[in-house]
PLY file of the C-alpha trace (Angstrom):
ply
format ascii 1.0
element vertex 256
property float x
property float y
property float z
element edge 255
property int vertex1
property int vertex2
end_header
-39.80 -45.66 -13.87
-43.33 -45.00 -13.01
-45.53 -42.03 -13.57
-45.72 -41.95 -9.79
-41.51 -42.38 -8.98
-41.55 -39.85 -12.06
-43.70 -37.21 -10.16
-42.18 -37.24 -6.98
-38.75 -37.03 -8.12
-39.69 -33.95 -10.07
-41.29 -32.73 -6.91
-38.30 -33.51 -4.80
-36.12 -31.47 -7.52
-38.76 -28.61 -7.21
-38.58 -28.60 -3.63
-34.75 -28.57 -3.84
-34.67 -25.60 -6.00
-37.14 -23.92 -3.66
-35.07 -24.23 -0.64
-31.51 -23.40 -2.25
-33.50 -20.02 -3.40
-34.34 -18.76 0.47
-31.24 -20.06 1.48
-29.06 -17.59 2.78
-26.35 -16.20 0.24
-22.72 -16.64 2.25
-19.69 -15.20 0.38
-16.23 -14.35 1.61
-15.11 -10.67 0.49
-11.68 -9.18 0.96
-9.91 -6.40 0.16
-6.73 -7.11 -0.89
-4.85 -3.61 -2.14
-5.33 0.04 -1.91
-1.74 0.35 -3.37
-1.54 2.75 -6.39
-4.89 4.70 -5.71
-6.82 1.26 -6.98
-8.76 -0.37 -5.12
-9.12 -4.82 -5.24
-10.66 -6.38 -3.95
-11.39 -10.21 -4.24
-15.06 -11.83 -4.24
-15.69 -15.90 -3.48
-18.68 -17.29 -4.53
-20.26 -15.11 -6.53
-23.91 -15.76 -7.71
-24.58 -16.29 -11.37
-26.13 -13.82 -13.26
-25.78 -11.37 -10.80
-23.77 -8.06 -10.28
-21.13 -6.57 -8.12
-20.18 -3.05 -8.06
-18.32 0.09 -5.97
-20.94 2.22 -3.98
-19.71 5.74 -2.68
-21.87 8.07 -3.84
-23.78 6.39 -6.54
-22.89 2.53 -8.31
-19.55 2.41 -10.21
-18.21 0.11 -12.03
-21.07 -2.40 -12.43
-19.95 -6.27 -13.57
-21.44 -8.99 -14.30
-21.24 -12.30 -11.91
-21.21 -15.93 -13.45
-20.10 -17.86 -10.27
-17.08 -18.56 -8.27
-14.69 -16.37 -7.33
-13.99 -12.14 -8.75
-10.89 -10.38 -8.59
-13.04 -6.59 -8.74
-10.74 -3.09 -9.03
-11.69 0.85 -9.50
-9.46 3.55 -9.23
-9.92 5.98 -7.00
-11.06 8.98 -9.10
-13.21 6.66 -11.33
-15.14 5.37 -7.94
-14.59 8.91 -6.23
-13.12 6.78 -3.29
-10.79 8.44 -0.56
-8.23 7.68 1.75
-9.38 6.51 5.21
-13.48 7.29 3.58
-15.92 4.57 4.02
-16.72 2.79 0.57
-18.62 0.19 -0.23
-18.70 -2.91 -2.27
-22.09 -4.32 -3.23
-23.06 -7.75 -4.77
-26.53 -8.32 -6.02
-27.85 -11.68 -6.46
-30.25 -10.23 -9.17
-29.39 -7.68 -11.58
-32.30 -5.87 -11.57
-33.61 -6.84 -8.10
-32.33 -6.01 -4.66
-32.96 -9.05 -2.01
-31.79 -10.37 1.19
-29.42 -12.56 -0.40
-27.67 -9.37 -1.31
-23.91 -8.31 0.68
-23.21 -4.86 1.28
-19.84 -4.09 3.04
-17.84 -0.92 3.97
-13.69 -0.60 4.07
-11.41 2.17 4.73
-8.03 2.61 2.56
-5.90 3.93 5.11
-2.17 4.63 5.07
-0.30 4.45 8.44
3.51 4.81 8.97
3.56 2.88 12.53
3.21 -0.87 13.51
0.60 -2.84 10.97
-0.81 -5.53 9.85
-3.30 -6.46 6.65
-6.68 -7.83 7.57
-8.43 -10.82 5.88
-12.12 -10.92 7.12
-15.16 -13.40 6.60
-18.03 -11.54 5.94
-22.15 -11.70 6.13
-24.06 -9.62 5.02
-23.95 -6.91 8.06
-22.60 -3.66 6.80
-22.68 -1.63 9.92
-20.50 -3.75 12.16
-18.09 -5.32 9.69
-14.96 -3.27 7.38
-11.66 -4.26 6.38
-8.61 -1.68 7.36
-5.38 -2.09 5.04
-2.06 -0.11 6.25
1.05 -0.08 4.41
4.48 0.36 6.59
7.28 1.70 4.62
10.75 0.53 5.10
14.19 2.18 4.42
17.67 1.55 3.99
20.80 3.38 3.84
23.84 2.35 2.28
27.04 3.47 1.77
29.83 3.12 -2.06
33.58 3.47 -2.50
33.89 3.45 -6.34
30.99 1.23 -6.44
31.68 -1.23 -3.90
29.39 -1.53 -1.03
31.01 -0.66 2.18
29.59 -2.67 5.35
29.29 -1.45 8.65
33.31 -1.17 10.08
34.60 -1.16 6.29
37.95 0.93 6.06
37.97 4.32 3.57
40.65 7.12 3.82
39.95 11.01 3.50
38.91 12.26 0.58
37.52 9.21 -0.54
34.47 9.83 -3.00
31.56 8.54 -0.90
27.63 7.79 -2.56
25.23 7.47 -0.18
22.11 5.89 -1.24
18.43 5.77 0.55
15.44 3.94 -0.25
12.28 2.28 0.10
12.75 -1.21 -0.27
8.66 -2.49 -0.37
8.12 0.66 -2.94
5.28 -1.43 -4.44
4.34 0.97 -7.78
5.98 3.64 -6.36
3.23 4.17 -3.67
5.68 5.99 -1.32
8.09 8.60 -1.87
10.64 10.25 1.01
13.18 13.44 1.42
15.98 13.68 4.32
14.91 16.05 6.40
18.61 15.96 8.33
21.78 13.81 7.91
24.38 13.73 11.09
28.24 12.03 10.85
29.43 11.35 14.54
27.43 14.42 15.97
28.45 16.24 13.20
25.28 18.37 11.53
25.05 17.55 7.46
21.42 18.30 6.52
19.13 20.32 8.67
15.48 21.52 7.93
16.40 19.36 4.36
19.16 21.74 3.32
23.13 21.19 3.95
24.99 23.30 6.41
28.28 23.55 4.44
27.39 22.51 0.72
31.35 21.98 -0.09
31.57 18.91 3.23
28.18 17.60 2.51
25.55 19.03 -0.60
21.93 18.03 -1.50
20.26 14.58 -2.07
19.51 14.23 -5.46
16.19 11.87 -6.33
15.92 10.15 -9.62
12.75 7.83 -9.18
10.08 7.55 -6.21
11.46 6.46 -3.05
15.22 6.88 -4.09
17.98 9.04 -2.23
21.53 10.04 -3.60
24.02 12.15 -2.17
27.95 11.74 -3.49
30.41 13.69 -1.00
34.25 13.45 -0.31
35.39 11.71 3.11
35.64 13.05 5.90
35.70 12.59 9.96
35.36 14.79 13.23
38.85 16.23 14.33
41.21 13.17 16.04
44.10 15.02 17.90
45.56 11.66 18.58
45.89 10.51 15.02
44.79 6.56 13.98
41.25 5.02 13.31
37.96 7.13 13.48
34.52 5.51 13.64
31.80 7.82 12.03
28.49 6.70 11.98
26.02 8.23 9.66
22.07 9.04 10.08
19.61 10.35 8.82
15.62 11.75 9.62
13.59 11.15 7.00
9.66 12.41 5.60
7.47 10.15 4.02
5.39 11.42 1.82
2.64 9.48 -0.38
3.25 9.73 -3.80
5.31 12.64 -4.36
7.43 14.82 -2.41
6.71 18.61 -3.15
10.04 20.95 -4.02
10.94 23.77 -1.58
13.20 26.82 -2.49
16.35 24.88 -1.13
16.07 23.18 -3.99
14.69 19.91 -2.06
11.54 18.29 -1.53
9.79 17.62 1.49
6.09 16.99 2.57
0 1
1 2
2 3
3 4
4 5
5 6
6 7
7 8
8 9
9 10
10 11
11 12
12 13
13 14
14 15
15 16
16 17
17 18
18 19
19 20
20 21
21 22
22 23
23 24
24 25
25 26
26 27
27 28
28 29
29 30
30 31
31 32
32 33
33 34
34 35
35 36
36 37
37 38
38 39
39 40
40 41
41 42
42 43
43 44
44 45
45 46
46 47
47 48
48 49
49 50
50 51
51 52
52 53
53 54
54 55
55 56
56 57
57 58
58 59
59 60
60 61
61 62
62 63
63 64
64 65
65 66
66 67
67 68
68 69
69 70
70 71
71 72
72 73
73 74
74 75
75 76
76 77
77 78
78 79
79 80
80 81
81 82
82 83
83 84
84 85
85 86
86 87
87 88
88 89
89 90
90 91
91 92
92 93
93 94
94 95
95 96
96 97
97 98
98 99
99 100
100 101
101 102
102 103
103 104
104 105
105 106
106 107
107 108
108 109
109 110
110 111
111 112
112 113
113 114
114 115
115 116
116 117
117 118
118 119
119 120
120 121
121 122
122 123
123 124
124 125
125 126
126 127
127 128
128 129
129 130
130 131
131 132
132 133
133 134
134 135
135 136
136 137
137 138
138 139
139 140
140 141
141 142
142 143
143 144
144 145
145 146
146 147
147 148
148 149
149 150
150 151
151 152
152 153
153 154
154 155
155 156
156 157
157 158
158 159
159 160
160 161
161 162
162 163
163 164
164 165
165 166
166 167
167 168
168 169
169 170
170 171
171 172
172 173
173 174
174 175
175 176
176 177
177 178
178 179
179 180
180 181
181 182
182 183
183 184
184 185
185 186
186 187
187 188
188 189
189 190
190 191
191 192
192 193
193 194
194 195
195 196
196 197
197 198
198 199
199 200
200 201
201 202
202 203
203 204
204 205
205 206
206 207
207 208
208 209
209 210
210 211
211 212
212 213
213 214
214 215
215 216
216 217
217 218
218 219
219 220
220 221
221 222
222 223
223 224
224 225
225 226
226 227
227 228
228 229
229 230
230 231
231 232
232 233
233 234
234 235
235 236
236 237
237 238
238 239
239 240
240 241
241 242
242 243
243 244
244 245
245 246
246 247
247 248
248 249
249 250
250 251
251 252
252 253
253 254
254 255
């Protein structure tokens, strides 16, 4: 090779360099869980030897980049992060120098018991038009044991018959939501009202061992048949939600 073909290939590699340096820096940030007061979030294309951190009220958590992709958490009372609060998440290209190749975005950890959907969004750089809202829909079911066997909806059981009722959350990811029945009914027959039982010896208090979980064991029973034969009763219940725990009242229950 040439002096000359040597130069201008160094050149060309100079150049290069040059241009990749005021190129804008595009990355794809999402947030991926607010589940457990911790905050992830998951960074693509992260620039080497620069840092990414949590920004509410000053910089927390402060790591290191060295390329590719960063799964990035902080708790919330180690960022002093809120529920639905703006936060941000920062990534430098520099450590010690702020530039326009630099992303700042905002999100909101919000909790919402109606219709929901997680959002995935491709972000640039703009942090006043662009966030990321995550909601979390608890579900519930109630079901119903004869001496441990499951009983399905039109299953036969005779008075008397020692009934456990169980209800829980069945996407109780870490125990993020907790509930308490607020009232039971059985064929327009009152069990539970303002969380306590109206007749403790037909139908007494839930009892909750773990976060999310419901039991309530009660003899059979059924609203008054004159003409003898087959009864339907159909059982329901309103129920709180609370996040995290449920807080005790003097019935001896919990509710939010």
């Amino acid at each position: 090779m040439s002096k000359q073909d040597k130069y201008m290939q160094e050149l060309k590699a100079q150049l290069q360099a040059r241009t990749d340096n005021q190129r804008p820096y595009r990355r794809k940030i999402n947030l991926t869980s607010c589940i457990h007061n911790t905050v992830t979030v998951k960074i693509e294309n992260t620039p080497e030897g620069g840092i990414a951190y949590f920004r509410t009220d000053t910089a927390y958590n402060l790591v290191q980049t060295t390329g590719g992709t960063l799964v990035h958490e902080c708790k919330f009372e180690e960022c002093n992060i809120n529920w639905d609060e703006k936060f941000h998440v920062v990534v430098q290209r520099y450590v010690y120098i702020q530039t326009h190749h630099d992303v700042i975005i905002w999100f909101i950890c919000n909790t919402d018991f109606g219709a929901i959907q997680p959002l995935d969004i491709d972000f640039l750089g703009n942090e006043d038009s662009n966030f990321t809202l995550v909601k979390y829909k608890p579900e519930v079911s109630l079901m119903l044991y004869n001496g441990g066997a499951r009983l399905d909806s039109g299953s036969a059981v005779k008075l008397g018959d020692e009934l456990t009722m169980i209800m829980t959350v069945t996407n109780n990811v870490n125990d993020y939501f907790d509930i308490s029945a607020k009232a039971c009914y059985a064929s327009g027959i009152i069990l539970l009202e303002d969380h306590c039982p109206v007749d403790e010896n037909l139908f007494g208090l839930f009892n909750s061992t773990a976060h999310g979980y419901l039991v309530n064991t009660f003899g059979m029973f059924r609203p008054t048949n004159i003409a003898g034969g087959p009864t339907e009763v159909v059982f329901t219940c309103i129920l709180k939600v609370c996040m995290w725990n449920c807080q005790e009242v003097t019935s001896g229950y919990f509710y939010l």
